[in-house]
PAZATI-666849 format. One record per residue: residue in one letter; chain; x, y, z of N, C-alpha, C, O, CB in turn. Coordinates in steps of 0.2 Angstrom, whole numbers, m for minus. Glycine has a CB too. Example, Ala and Ser with C-alpha at 12.3 -4.5 7.8 and 13.67 -1.06 7.14 Angstrom:
(A,A,(66,m28,39),(62,m22,39),(66,m16,39),(71,m17,42),(57,m22,45));
(S,A,(64,m11,35),(68,m5,36),(64,0,39),(67,6,40),(70,m3,29));
! end
This chain:
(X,A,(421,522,583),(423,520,590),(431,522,590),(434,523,585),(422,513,592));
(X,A,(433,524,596),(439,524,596),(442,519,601),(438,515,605),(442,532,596));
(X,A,(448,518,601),(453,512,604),(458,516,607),(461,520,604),(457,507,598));
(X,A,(459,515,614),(464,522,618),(469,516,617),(469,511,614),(462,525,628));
(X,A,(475,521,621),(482,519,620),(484,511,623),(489,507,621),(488,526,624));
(X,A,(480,509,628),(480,504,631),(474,499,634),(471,498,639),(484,506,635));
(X,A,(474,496,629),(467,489,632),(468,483,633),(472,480,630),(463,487,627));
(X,A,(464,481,639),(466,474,641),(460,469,641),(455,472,644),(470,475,648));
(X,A,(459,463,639),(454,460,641),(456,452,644),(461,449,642),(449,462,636));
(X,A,(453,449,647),(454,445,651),(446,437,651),(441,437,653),(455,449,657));
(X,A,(450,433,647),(443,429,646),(444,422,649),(450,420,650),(440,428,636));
(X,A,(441,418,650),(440,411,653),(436,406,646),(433,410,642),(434,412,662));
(X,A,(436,400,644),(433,398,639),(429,402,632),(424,400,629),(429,396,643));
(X,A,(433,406,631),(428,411,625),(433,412,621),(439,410,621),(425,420,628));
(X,A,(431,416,616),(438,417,611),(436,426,611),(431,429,613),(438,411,600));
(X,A,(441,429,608),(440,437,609),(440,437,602),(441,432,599),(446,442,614));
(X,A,(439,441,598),(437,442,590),(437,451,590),(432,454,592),(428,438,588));
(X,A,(444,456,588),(444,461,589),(444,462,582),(448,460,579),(447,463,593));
(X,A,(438,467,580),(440,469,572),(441,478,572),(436,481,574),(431,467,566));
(X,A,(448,479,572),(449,488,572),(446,491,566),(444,497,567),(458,490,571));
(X,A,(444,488,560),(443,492,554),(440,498,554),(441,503,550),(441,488,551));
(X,A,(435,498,559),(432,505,558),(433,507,566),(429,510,569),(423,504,555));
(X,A,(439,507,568),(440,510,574),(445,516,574),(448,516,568),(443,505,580));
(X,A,(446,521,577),(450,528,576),(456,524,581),(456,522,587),(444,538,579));
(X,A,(462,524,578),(466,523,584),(470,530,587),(473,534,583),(471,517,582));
(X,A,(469,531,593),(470,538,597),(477,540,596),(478,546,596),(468,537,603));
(X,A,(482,536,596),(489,536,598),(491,531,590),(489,528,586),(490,533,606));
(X,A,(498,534,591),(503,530,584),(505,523,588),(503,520,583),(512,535,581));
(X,A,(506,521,590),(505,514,595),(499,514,599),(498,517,604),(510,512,600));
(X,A,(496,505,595),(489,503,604),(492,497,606),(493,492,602),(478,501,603));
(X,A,(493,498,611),(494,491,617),(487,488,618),(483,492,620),(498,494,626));
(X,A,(487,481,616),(481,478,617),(484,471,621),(487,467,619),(477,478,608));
(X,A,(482,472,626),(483,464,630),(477,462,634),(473,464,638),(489,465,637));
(X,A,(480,454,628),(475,449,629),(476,441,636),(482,441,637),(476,446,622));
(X,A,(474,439,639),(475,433,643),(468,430,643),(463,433,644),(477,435,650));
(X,A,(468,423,641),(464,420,639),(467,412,642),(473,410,643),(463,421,631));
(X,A,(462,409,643),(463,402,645),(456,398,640),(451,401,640),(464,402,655));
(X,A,(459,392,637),(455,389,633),(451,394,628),(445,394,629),(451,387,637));
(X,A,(455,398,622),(453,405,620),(455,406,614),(461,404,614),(454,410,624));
(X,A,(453,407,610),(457,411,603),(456,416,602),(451,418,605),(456,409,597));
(X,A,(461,421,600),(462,428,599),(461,428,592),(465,425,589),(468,431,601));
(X,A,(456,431,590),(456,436,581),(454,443,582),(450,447,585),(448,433,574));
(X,A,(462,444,577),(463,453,577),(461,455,568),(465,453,564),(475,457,579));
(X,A,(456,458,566),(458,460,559),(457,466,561),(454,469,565),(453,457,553));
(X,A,(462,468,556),(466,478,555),(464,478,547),(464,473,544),(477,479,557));
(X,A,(464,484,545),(464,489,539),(472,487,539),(476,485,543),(460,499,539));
(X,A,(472,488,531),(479,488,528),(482,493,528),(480,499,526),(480,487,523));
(X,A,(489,492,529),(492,499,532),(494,500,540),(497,505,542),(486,504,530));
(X,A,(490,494,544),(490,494,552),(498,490,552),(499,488,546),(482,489,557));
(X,A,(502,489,557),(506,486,557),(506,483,561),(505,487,566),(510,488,556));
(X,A,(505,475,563),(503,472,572),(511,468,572),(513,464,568),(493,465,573));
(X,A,(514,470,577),(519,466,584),(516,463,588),(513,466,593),(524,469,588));
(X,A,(517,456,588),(515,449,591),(519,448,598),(524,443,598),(515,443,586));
(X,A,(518,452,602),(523,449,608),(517,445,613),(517,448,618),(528,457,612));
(X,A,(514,440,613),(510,437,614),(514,432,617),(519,432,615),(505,435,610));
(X,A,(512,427,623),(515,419,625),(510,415,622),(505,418,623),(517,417,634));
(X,A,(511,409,619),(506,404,617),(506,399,622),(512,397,624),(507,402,611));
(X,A,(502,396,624),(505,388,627),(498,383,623),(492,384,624),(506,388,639));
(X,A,(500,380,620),(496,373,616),(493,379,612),(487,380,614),(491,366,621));
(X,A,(495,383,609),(494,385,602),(497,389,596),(502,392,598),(489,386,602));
(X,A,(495,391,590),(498,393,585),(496,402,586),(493,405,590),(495,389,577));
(X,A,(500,403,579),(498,411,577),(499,407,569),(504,404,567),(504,418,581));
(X,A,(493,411,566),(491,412,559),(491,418,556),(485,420,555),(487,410,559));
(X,A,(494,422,553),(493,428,550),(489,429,543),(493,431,539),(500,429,548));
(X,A,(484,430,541),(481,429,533),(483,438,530),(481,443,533),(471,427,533));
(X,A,(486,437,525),(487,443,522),(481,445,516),(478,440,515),(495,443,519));
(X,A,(480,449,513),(475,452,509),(481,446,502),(487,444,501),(474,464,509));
(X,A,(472,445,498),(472,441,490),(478,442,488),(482,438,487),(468,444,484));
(X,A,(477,450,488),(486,453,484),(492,452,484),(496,455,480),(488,458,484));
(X,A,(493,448,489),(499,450,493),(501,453,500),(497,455,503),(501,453,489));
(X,A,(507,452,502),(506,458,507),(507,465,508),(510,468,504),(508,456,512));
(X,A,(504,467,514),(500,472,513),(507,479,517),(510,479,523),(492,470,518));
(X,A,(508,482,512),(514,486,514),(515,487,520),(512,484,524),(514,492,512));
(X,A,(521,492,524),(522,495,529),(523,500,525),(527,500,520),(527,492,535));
(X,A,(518,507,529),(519,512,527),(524,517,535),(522,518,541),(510,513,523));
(X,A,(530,518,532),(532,523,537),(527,529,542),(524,534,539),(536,525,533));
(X,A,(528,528,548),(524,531,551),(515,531,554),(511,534,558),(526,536,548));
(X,A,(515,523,549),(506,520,551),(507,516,557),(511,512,560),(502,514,544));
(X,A,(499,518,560),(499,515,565),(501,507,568),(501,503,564),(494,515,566));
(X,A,(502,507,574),(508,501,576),(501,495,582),(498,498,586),(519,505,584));
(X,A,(500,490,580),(495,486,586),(500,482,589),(503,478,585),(488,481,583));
(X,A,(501,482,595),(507,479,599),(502,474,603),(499,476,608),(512,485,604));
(X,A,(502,467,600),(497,463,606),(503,458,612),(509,456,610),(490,455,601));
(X,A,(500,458,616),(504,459,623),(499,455,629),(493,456,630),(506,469,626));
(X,A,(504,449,632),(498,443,636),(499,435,633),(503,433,629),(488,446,635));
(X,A,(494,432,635),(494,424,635),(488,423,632),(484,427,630),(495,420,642));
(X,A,(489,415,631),(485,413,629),(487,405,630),(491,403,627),(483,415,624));
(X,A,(482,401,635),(485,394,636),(479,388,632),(474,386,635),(486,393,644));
(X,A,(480,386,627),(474,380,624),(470,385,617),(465,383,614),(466,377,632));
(X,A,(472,390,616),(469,395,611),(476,397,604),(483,397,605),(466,404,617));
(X,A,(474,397,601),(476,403,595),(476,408,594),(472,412,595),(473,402,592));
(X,A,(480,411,591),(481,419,589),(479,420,581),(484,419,577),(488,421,590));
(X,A,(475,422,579),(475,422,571),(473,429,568),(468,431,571),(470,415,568));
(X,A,(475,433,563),(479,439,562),(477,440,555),(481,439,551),(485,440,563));
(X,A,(469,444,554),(466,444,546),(468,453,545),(467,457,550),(454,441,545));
(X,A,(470,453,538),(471,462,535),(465,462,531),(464,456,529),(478,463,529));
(X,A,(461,465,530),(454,466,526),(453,475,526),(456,478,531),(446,462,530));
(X,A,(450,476,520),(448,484,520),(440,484,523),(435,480,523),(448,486,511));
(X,A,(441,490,527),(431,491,532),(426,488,525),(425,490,520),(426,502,534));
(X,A,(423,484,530),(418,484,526),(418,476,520),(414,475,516),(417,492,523));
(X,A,(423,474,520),(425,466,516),(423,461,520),(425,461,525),(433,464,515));
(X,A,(420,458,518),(417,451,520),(422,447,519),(427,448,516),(411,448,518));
(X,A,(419,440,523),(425,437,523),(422,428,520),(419,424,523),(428,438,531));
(X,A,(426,428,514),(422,422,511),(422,417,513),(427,414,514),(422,420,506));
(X,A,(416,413,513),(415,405,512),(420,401,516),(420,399,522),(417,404,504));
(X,A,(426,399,511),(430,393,512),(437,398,516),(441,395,519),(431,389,503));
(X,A,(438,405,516),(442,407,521),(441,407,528),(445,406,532),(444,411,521));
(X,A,(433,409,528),(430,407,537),(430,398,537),(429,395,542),(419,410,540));
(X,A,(430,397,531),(430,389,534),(436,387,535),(436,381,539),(428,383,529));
(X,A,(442,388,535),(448,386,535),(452,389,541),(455,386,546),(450,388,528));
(X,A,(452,398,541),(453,400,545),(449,401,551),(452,402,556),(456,403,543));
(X,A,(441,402,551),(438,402,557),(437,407,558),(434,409,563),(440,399,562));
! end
């Protein structure tokens, strides 16, 4: 699949769960804008993606989980996920995984 330069989506009671890993991203920045009410936001990106959180929260967090190793370089000139919008009563939470890594046990229990 691919992911154009600008996406928006808009949810009521739901949470949105975007996994890029196997997506082509079209452009060297994607503007992805979220608005959610009563909603949590999960972005997991391949390593190597670089995501800027310019998001508003209201009554909730942002969580970042970085790969086992450590974190996960900024490689000059790799792709930029710029998330952009609200979210009021929801979460933002921000998993690095290689395509195709599951996600274990006690980190979906923890982080959801």
């Amino acid at each position: 699949m691919q992911l154009r330069e600008r996406e928006g989506y808009s949810l009521v009671f739901g949470d949105l769960d975007l996994d890029l890993r196997e997506m082509t991203l079209t452009a060297s920045t994607t503007v992805l804008q979220a608005n959610l009410i009563f909603g949590d936001v999960k972005l997991t990106v391949p390593p190597g993606v670089q995501v800027v959180n310019q998001m508003k929260l209201t009554f909730g967090d942002v969580k970042v989980s970085q790969r086992e190793g450590g974190a996960t370089p900024n490689y000059p000139g790799a792709p930029t996920v710029v998330l952009t919008g609200r979210t009021m009563f929801g979460d933002l939470r921000v998993r690095v995984a290689e395509p195709g890594e599951k996600q274990g046990f006690w980190n979906w229990l923890i982080e959801g």
